[in-house]
N, CA, C and O atoms as a Maestro MAE file, in Angstrom:
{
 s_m_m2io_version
 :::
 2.0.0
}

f_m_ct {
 s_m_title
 :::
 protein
 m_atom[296] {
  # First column is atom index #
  i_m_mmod_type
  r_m_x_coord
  r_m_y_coord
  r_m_z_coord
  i_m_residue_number
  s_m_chain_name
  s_m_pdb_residue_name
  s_m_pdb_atom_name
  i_m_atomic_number
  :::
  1 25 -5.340 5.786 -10.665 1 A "UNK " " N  " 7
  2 3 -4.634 4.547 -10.965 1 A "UNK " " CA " 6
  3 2 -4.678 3.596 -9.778 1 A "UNK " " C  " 6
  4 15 -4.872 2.396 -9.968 1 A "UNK " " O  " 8
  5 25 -4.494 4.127 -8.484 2 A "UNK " " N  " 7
  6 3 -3.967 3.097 -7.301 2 A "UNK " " CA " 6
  7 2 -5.523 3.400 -6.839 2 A "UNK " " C  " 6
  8 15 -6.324 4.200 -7.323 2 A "UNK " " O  " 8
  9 25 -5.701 2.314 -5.529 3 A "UNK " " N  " 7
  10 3 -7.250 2.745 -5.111 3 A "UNK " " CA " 6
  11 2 -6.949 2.624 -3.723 3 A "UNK " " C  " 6
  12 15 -6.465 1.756 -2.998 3 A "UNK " " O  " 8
  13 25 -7.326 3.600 -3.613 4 A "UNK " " N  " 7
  14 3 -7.203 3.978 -2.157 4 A "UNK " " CA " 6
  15 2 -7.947 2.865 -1.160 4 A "UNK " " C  " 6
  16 15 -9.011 2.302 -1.418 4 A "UNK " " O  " 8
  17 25 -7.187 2.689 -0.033 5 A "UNK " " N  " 7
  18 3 -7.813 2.067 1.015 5 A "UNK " " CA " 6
  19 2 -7.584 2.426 2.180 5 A "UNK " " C  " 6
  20 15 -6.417 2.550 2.553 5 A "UNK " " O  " 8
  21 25 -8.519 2.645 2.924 6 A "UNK " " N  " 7
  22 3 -9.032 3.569 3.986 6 A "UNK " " CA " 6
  23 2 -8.920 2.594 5.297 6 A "UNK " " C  " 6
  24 15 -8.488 1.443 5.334 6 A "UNK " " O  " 8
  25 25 -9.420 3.369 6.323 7 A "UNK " " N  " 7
  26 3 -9.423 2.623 7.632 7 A "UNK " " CA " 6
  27 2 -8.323 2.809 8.214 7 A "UNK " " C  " 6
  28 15 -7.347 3.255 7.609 7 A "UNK " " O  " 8
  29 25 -8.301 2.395 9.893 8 A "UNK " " N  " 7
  30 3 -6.953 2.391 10.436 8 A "UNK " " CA " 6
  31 2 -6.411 1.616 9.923 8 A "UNK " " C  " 6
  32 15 -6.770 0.701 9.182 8 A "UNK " " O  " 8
  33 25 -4.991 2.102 10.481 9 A "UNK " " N  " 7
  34 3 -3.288 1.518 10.080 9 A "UNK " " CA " 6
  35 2 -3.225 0.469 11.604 9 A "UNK " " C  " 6
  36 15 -3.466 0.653 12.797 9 A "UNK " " O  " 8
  37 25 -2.799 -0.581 10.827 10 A "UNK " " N  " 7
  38 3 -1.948 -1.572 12.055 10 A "UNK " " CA " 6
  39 2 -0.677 -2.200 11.355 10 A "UNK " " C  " 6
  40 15 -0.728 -2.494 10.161 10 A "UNK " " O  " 8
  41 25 0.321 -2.377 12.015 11 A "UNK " " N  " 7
  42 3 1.859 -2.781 11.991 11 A "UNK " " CA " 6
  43 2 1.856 -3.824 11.113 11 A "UNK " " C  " 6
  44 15 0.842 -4.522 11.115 11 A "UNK " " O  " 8
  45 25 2.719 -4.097 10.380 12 A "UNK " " N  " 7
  46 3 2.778 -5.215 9.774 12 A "UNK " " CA " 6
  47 2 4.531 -4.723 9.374 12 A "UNK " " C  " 6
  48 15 5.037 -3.676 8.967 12 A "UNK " " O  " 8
  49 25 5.234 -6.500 9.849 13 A "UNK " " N  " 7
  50 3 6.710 -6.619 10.238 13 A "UNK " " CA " 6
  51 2 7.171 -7.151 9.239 13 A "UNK " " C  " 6
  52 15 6.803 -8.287 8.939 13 A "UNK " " O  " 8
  53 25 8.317 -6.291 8.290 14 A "UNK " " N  " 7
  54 3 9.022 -6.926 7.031 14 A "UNK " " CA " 6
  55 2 10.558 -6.654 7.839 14 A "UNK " " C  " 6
  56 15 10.776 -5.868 8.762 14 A "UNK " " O  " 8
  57 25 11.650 -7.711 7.061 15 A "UNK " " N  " 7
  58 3 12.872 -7.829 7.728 15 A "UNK " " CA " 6
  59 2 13.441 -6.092 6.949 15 A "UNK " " C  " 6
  60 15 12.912 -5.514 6.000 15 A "UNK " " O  " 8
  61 25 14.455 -5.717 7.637 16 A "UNK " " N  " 7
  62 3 15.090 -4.710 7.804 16 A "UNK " " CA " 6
  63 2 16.017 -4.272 5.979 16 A "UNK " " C  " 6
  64 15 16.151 -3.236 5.328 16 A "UNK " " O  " 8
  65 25 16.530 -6.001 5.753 17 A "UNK " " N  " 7
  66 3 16.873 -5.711 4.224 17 A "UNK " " CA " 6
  67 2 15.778 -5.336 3.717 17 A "UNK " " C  " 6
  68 15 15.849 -4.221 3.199 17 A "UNK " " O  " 8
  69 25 14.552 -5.955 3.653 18 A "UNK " " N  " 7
  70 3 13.700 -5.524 2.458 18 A "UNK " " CA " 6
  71 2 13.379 -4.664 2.732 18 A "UNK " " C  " 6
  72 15 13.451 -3.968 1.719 18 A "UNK " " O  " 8
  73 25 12.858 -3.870 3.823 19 A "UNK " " N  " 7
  74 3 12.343 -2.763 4.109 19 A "UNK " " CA " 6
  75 2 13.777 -1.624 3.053 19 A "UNK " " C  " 6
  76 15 13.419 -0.745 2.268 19 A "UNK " " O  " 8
  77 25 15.273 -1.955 3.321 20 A "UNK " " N  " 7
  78 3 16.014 -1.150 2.736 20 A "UNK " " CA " 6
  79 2 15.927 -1.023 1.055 20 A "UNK " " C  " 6
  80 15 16.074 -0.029 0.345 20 A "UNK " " O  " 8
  81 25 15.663 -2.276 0.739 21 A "UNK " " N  " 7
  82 3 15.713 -2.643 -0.683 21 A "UNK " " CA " 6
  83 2 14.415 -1.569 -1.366 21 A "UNK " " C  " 6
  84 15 14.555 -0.610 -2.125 21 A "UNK " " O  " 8
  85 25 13.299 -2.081 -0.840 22 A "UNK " " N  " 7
  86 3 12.117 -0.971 -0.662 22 A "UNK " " CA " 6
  87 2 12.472 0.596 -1.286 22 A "UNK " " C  " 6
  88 15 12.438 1.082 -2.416 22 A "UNK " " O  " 8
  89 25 12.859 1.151 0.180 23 A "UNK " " N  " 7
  90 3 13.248 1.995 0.035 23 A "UNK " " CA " 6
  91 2 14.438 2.941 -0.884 23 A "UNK " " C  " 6
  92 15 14.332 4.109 -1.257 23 A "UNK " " O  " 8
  93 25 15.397 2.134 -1.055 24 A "UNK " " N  " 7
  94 3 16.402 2.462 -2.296 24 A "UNK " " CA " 6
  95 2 15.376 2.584 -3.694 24 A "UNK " " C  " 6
  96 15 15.493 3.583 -4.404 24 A "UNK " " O  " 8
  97 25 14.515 1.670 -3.992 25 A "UNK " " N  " 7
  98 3 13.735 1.400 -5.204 25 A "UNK " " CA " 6
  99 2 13.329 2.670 -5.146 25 A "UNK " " C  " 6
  100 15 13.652 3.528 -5.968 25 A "UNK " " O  " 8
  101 25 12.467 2.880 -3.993 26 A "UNK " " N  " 7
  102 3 11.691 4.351 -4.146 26 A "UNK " " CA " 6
  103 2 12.867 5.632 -4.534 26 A "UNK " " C  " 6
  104 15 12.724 6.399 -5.486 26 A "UNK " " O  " 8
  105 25 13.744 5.651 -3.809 27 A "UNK " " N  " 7
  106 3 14.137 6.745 -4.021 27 A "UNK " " CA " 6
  107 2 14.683 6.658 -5.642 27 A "UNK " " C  " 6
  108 15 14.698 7.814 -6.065 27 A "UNK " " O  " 8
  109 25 15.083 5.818 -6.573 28 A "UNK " " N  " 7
  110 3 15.690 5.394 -7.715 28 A "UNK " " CA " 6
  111 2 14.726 5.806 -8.911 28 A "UNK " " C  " 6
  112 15 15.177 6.483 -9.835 28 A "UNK " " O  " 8
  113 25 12.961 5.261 -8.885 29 A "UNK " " N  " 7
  114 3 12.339 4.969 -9.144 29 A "UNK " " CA " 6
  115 2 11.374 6.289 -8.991 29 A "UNK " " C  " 6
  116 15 11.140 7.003 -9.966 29 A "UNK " " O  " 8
  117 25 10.958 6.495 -7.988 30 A "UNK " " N  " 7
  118 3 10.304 7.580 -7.390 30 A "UNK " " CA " 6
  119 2 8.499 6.785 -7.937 30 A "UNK " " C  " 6
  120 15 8.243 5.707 -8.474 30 A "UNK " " O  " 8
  121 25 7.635 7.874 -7.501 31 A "UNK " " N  " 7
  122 3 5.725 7.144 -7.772 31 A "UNK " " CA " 6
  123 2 5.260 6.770 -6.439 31 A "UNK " " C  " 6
  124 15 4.069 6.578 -6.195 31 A "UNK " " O  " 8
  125 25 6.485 6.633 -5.308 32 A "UNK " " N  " 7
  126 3 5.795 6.715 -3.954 32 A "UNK " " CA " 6
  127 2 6.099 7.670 -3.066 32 A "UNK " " C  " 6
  128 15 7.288 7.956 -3.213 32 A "UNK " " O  " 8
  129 25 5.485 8.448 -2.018 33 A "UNK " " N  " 7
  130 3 6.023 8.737 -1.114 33 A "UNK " " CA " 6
  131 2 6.909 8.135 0.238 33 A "UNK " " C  " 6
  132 15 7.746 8.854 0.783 33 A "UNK " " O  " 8
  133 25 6.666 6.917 0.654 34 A "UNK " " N  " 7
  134 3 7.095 6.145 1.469 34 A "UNK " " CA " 6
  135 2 7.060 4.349 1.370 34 A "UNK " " C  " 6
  136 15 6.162 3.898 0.661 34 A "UNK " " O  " 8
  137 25 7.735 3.622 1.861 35 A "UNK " " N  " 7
  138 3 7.838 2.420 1.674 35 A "UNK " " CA " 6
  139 2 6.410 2.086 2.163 35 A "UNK " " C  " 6
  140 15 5.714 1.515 1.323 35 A "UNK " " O  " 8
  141 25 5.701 2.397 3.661 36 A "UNK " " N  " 7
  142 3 4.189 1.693 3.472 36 A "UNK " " CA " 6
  143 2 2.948 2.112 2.347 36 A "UNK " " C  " 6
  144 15 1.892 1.501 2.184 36 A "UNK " " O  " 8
  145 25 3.332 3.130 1.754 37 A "UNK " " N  " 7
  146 3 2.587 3.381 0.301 37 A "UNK " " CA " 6
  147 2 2.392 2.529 -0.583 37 A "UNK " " C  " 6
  148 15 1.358 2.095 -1.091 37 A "UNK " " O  " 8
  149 25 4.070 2.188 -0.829 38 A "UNK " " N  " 7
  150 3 4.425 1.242 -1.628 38 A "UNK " " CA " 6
  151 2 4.382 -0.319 -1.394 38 A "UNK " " C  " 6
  152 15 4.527 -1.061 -2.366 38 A "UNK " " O  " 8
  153 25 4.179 -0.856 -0.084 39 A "UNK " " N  " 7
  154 3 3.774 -2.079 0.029 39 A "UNK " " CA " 6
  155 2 2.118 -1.718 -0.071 39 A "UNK " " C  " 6
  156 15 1.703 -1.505 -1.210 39 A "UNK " " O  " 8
  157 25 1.443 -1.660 0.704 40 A "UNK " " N  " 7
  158 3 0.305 -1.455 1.022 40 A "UNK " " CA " 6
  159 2 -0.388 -1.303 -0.668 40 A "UNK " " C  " 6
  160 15 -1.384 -2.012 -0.814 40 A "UNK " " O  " 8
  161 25 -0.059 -0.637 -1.683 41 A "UNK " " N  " 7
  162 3 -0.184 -0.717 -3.312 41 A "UNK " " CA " 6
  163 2 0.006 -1.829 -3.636 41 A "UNK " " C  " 6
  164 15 -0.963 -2.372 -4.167 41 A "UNK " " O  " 8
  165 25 1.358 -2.716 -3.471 42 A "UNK " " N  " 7
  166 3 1.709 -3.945 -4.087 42 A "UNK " " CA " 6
  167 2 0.514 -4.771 -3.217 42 A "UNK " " C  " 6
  168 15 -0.392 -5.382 -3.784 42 A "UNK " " O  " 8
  169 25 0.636 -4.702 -1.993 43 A "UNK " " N  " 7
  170 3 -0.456 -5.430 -1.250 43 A "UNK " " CA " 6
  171 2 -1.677 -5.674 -2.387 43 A "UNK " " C  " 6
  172 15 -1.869 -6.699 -3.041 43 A "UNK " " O  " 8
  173 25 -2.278 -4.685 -2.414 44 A "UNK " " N  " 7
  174 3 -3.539 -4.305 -2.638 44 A "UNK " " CA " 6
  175 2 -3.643 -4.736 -4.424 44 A "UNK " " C  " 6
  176 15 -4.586 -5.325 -4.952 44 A "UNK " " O  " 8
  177 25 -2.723 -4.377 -4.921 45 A "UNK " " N  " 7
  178 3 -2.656 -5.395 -6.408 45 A "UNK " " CA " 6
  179 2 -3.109 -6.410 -6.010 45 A "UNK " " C  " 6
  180 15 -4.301 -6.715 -5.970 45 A "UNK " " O  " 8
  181 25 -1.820 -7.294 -5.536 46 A "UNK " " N  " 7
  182 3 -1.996 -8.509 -5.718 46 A "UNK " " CA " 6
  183 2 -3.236 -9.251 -5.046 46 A "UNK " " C  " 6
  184 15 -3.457 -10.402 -5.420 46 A "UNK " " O  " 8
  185 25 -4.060 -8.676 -4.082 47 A "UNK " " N  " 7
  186 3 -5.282 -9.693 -3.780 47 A "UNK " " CA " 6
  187 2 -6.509 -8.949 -4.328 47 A "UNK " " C  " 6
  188 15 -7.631 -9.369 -4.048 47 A "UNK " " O  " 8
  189 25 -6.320 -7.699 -5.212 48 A "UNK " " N  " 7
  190 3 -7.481 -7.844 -6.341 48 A "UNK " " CA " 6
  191 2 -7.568 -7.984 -7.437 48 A "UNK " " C  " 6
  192 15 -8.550 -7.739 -8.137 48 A "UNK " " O  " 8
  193 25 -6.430 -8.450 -7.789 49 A "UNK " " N  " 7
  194 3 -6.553 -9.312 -9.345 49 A "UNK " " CA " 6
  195 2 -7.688 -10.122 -9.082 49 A "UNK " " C  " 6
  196 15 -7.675 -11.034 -8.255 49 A "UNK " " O  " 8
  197 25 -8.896 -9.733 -9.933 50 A "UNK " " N  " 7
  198 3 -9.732 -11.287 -10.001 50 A "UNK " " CA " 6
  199 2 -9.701 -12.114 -11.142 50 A "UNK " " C  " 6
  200 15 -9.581 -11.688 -12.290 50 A "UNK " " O  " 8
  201 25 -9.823 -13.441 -10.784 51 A "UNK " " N  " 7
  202 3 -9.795 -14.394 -11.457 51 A "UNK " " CA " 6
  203 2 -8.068 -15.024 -11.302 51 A "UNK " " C  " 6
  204 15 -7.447 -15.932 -11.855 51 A "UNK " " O  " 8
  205 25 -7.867 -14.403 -10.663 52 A "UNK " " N  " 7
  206 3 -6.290 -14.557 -10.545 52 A "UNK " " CA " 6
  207 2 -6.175 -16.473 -9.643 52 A "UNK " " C  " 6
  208 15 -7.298 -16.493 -9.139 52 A "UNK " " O  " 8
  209 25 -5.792 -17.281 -9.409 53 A "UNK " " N  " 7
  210 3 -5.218 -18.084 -8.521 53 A "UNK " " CA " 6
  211 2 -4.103 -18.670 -8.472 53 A "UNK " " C  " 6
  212 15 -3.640 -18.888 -9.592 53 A "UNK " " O  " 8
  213 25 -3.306 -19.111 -7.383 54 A "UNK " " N  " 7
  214 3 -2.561 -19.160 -7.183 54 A "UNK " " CA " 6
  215 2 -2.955 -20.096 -6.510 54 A "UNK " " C  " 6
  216 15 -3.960 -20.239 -5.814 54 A "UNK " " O  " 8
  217 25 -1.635 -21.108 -6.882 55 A "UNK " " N  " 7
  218 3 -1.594 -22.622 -6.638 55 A "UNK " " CA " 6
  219 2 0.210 -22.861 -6.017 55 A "UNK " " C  " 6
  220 15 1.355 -22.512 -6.304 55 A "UNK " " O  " 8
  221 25 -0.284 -23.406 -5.357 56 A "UNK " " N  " 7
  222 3 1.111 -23.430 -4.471 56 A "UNK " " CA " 6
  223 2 1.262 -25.309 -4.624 56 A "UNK " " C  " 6
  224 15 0.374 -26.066 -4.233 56 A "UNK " " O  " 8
  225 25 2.500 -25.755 -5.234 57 A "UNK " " N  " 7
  226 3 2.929 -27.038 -5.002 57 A "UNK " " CA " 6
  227 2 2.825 -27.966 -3.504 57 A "UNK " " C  " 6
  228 15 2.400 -27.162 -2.674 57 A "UNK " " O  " 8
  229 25 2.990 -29.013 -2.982 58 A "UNK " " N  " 7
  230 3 3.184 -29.350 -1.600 58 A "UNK " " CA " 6
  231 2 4.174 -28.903 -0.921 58 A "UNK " " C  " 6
  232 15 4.202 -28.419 0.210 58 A "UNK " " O  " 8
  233 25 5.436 -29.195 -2.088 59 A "UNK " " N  " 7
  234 3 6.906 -28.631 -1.076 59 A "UNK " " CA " 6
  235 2 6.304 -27.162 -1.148 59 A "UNK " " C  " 6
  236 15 5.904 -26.766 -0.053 59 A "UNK " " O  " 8
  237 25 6.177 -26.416 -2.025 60 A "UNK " " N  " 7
  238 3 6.144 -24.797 -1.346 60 A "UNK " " CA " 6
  239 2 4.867 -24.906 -0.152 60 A "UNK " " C  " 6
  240 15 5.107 -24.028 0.677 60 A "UNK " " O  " 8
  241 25 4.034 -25.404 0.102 61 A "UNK " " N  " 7
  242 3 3.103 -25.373 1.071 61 A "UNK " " CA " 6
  243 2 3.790 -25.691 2.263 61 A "UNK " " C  " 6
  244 15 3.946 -24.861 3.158 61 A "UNK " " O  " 8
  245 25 4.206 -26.847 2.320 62 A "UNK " " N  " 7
  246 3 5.325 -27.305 3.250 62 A "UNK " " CA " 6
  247 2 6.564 -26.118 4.045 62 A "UNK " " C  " 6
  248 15 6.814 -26.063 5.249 62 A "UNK " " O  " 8
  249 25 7.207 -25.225 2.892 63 A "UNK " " N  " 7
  250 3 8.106 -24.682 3.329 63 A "UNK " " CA " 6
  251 2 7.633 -23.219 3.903 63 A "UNK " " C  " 6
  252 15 8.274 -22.633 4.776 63 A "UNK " " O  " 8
  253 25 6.193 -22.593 3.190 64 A "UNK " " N  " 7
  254 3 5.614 -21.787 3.831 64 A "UNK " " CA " 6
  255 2 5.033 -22.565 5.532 64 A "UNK " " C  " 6
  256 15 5.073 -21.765 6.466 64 A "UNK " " O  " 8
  257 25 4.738 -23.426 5.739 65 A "UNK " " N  " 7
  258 3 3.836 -23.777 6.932 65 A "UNK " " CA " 6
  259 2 5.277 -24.001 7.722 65 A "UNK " " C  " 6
  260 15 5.218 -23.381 8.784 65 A "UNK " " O  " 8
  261 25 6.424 -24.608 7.584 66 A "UNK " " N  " 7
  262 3 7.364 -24.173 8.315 66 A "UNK " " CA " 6
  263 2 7.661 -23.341 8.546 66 A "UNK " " C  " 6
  264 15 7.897 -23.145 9.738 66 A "UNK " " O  " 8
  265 25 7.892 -22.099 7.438 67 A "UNK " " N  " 7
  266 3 8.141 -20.521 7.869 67 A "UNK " " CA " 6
  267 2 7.116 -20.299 9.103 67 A "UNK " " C  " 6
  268 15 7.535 -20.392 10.256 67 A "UNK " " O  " 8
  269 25 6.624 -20.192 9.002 68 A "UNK " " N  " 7
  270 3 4.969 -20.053 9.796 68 A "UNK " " CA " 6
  271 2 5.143 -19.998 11.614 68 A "UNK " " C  " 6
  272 15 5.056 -19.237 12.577 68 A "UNK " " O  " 8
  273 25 5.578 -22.014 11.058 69 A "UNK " " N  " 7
  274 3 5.936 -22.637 12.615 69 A "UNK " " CA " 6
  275 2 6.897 -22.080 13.521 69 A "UNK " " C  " 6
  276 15 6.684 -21.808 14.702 69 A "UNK " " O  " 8
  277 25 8.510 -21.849 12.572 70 A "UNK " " N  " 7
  278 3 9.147 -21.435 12.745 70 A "UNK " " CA " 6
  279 2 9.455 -19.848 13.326 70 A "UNK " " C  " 6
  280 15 10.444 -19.305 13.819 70 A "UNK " " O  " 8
  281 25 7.838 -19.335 12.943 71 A "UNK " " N  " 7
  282 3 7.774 -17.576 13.655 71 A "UNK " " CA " 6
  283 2 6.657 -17.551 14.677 71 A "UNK " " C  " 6
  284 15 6.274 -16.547 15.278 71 A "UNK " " O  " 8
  285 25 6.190 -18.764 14.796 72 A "UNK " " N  " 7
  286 3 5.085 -19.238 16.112 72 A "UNK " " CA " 6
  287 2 4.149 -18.769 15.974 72 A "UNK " " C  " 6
  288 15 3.449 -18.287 16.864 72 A "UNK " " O  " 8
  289 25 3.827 -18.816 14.347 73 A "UNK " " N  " 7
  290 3 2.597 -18.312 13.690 73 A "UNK " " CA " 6
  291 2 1.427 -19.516 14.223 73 A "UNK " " C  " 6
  292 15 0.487 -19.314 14.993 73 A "UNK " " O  " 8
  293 25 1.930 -21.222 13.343 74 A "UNK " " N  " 7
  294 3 1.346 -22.211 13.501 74 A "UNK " " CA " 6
  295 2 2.094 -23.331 14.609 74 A "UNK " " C  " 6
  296 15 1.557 -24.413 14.849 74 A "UNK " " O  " 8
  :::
 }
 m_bond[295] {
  # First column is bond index #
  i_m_from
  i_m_to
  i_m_order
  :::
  1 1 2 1
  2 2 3 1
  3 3 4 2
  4 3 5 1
  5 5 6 1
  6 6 7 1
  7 7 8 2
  8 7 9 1
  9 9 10 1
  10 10 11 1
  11 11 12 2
  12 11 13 1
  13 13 14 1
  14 14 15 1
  15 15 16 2
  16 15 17 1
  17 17 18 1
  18 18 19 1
  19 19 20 2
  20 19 21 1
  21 21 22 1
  22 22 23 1
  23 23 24 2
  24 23 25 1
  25 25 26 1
  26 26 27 1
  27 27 28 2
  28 27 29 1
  29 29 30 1
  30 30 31 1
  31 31 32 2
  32 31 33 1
  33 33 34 1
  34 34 35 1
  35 35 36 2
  36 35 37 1
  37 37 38 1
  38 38 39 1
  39 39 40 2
  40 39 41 1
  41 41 42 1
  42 42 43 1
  43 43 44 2
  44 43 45 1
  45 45 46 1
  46 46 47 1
  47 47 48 2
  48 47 49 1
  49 49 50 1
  50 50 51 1
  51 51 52 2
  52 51 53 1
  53 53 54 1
  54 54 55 1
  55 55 56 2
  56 55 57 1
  57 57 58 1
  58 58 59 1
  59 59 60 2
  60 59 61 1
  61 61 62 1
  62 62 63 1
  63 63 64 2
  64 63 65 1
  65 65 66 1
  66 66 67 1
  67 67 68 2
  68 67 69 1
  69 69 70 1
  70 70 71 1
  71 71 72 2
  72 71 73 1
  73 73 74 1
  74 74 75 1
  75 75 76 2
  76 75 77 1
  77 77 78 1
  78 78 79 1
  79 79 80 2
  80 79 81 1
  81 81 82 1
  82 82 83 1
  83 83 84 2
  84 83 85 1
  85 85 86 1
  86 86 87 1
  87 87 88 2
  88 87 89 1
  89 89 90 1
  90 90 91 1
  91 91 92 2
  92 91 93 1
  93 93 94 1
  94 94 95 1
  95 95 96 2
  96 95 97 1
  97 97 98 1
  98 98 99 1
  99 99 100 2
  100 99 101 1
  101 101 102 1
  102 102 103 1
  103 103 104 2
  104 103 105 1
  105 105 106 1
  106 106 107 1
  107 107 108 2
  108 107 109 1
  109 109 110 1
  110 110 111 1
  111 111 112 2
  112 111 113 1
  113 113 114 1
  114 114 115 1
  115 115 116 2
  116 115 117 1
  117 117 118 1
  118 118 119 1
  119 119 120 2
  120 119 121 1
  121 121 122 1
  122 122 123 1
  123 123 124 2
  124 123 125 1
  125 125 126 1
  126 126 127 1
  127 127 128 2
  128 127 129 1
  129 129 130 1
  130 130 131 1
  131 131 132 2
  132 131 133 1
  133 133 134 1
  134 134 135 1
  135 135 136 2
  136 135 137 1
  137 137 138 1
  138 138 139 1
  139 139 140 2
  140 139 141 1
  141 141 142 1
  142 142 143 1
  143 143 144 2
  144 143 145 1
  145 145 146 1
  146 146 147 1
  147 147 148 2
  148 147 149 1
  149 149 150 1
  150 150 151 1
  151 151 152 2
  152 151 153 1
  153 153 154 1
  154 154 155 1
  155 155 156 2
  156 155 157 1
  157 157 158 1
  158 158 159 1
  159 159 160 2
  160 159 161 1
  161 161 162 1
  162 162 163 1
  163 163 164 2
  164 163 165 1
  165 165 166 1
  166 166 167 1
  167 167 168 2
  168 167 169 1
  169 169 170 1
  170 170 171 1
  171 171 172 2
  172 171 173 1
  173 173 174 1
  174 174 175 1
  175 175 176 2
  176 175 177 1
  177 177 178 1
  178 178 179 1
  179 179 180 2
  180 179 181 1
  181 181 182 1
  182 182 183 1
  183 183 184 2
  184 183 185 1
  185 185 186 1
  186 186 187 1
  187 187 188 2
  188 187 189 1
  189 189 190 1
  190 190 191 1
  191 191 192 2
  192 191 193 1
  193 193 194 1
  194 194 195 1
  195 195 196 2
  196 195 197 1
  197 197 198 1
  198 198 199 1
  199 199 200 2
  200 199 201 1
  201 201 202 1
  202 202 203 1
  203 203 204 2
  204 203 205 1
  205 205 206 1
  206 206 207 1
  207 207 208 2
  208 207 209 1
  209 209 210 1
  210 210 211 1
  211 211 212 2
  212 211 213 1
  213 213 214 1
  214 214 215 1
  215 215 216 2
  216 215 217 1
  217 217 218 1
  218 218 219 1
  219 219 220 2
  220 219 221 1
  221 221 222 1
  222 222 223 1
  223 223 224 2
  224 223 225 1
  225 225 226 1
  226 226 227 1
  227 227 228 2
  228 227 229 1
  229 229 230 1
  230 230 231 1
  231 231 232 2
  232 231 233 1
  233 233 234 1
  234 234 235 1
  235 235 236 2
  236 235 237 1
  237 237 238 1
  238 238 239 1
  239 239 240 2
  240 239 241 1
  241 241 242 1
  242 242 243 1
  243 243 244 2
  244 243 245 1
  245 245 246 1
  246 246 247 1
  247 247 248 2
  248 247 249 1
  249 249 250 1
  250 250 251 1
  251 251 252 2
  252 251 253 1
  253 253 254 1
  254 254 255 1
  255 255 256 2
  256 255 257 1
  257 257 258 1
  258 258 259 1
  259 259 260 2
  260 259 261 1
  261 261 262 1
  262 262 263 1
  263 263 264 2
  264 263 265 1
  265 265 266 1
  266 266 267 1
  267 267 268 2
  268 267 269 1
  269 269 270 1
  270 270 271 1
  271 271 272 2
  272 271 273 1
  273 273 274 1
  274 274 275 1
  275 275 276 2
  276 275 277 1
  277 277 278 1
  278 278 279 1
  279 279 280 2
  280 279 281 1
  281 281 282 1
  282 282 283 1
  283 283 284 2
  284 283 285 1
  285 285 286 1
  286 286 287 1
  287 287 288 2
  288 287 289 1
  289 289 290 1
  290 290 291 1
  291 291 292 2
  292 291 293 1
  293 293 294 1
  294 294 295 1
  295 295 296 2
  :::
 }
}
């Protein structure tokens, strides 16, 4: 069902609620062993849907590129 993806692991930083929220799901829910299973799956859905796009308005472009600025991304 899920497709595996291989290679090293590097960090990737979610806030502390969601990481909890995450984790409650799993344990409720069960189908994962751990919360990076379970992102790293949702990950991996969502950027191989093909044919899929996603269109983002200006204000949401706007409020993502502030998020962004705001974490000294951009």
């Amino acid at each position: 069902m899920s497709k595996e993806v291989g290679g090293e692991k590097i960090p990737v930083y979610i806030s502390r609620e969601l990481y909890d929220r995450v984790k409650k799901f799993i344990e409720e829910q069960g189908g994962f062993s751990s919360v990076e299973e379970f992102v790293e799956f949702v990950l991996n859905e969502v950027i191989s849907e093909e044919g899929t796009e996603y269109t983002l308005s200006k204000e949401d472009e706007e409020k993502i590129k502030e998020r962004l600025r705001s974490l000294g991304y951009i």
